[in-house]
MARKERO-518731 format. One line per 5 residues: number of its first residue (from 1); their letters; for each residue x, y, z of N, C-alpha, C. Coordinates in steps of 0.1 Angstrom, whole numbers, plus 5000, padded with zeros to 4 digits. Layout:
NUM = A = X Y Z X Y Z X Y Z  ...
# end
This chain:
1 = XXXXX = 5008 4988 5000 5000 5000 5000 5009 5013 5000  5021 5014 5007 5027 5024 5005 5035 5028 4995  5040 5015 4985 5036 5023 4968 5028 5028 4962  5012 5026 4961 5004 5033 4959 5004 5047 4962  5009 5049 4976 5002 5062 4981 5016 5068 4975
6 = XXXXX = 5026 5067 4976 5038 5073 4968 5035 5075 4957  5027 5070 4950 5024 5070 4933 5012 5082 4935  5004 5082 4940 4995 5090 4944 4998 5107 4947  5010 5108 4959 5014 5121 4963 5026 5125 4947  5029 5116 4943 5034 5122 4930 5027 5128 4922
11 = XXXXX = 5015 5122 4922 5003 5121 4908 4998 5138 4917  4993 5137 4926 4989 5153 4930 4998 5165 4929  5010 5160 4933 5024 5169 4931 5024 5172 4916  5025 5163 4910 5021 5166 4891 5014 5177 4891  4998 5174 4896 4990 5182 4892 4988 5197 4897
16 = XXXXX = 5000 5194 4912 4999 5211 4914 5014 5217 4905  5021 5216 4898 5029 5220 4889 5023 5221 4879  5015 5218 4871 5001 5218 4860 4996 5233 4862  4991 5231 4870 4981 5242 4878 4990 5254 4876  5003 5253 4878 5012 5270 4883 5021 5269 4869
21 = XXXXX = 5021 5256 4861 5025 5262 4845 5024 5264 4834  5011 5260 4833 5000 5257 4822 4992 5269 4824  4991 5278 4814 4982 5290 4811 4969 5282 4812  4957 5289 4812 4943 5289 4808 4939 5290 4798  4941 5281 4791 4936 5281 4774 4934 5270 4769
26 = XXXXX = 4927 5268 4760 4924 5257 4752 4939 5247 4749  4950 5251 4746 4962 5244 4744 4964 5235 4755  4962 5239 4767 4966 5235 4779 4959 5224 4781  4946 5218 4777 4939 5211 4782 4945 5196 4780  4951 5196 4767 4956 5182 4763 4970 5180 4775
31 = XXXXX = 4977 5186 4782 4982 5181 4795 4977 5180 4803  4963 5186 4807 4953 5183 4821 4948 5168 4816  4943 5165 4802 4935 5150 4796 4952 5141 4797  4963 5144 4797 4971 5131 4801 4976 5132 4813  4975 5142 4821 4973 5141 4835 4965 5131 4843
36 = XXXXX = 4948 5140 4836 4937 5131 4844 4939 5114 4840  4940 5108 4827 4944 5095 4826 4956 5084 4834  4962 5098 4834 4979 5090 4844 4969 5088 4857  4962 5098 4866 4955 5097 4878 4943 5086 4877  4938 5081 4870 4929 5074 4870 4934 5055 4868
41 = XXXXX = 4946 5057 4864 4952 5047 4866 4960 5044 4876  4962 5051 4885 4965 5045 4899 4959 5037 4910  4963 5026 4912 4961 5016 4922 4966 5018 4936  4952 5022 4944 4953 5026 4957 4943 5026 4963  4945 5023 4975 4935 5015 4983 4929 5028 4991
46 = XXXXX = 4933 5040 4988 4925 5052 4993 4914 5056 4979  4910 5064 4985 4901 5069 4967 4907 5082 4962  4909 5079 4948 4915 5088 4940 4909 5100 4943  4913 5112 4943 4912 5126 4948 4906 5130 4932  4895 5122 4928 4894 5130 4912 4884 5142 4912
51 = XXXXX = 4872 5139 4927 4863 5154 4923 4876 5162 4933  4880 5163 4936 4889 5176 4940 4899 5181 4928  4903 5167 4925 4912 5176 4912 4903 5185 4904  4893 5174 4899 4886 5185 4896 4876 5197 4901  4879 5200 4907 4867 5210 4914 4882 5221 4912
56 = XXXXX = 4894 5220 4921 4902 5229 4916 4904 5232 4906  4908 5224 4895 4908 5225 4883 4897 5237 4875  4886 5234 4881 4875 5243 4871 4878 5257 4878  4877 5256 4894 4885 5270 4901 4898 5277 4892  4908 5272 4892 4922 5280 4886 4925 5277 4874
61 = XXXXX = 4915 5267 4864 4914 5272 4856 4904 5272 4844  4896 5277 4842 4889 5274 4841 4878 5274 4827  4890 5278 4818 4890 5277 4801 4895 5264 4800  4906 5261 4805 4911 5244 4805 4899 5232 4809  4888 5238 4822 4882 5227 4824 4869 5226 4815
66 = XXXXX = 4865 5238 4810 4857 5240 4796 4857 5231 4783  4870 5235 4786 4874 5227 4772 4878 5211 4774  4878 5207 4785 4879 5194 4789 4862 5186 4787  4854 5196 4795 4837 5197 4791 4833 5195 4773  4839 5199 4769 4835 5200 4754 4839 5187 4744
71 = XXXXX = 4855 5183 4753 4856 5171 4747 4848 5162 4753  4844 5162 4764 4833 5153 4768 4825 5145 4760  4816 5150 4751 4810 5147 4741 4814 5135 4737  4827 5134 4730 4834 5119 4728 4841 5113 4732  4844 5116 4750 4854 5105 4756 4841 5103 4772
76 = XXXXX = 4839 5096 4773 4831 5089 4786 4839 5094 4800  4853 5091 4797 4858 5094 4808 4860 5114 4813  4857 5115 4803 4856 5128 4807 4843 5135 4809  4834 5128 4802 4821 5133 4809 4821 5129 4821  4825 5117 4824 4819 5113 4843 4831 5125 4849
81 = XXXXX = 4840 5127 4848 4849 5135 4852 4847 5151 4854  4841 5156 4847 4835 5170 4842 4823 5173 4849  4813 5159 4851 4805 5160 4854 4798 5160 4870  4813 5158 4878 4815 5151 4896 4808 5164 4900  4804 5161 4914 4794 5170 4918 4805 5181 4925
86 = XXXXX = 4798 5192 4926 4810 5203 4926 4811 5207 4942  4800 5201 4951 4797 5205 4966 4808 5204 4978  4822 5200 4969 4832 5199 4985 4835 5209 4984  4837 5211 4997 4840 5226 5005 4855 5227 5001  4861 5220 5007 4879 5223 5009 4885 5211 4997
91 = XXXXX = 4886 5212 4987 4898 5201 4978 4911 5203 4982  4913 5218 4986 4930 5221 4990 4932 5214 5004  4926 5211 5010 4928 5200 5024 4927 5191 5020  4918 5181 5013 4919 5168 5010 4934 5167 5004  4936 5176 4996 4949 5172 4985 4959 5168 4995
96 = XXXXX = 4962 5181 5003 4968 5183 5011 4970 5171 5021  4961 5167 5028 4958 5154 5036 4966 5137 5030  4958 5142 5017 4969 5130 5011 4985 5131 5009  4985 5143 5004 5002 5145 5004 5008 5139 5020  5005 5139 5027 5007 5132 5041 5007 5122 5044
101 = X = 5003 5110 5036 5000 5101 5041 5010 5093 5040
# end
């Protein structure tokens, strides 16, 4: 299990370097879609942090999560992904929480 979670605090660490180098724009989205795929293949016996990724995601940036929305249309995984319910309060604590473990 503590490979997993190592694979995990990398895969978030990824996605806060994403977040602080990737502009807001349509360009950018195709590294958030091989991001989100790298994260959804992780095997871990915690649950993947995917509505917080996303929920930040649509927060800081939020022409990128648009355009992730649009491709929706023709990838499944990105509809269920686009479409997580948006009601957590804190994703920057959960993220955070896991980087800890």
């Amino acid at each position: 299990m503590m490979e997993g979670n190592k694979e995990l605090r990398r895969s978030i660490r990824r996605f806060y370097d994403l977040l602080k180098k990737c502009p807001d724009n349509r360009d950018a989205a195709h590294d958030f879609l091989v991001y989100l795929r790298s994260l959804l293949k992780i095997q871990s016996r915690t649950p993947l942090p995917a509505q917080e990724v996303m929920a930040l995601l649509k927060k800081h940036k939020p022409n990128v999560f648009y355009t992730l929305q649009d491709m929706a249309e023709k990838n499944l995984m990105l509809g269920i992904l686009t479409d997580l319910p948006e009601d957590i309060e804190t994703p920057e604590e959960r993220l955070e929480e896991l980087l800890n473990i």
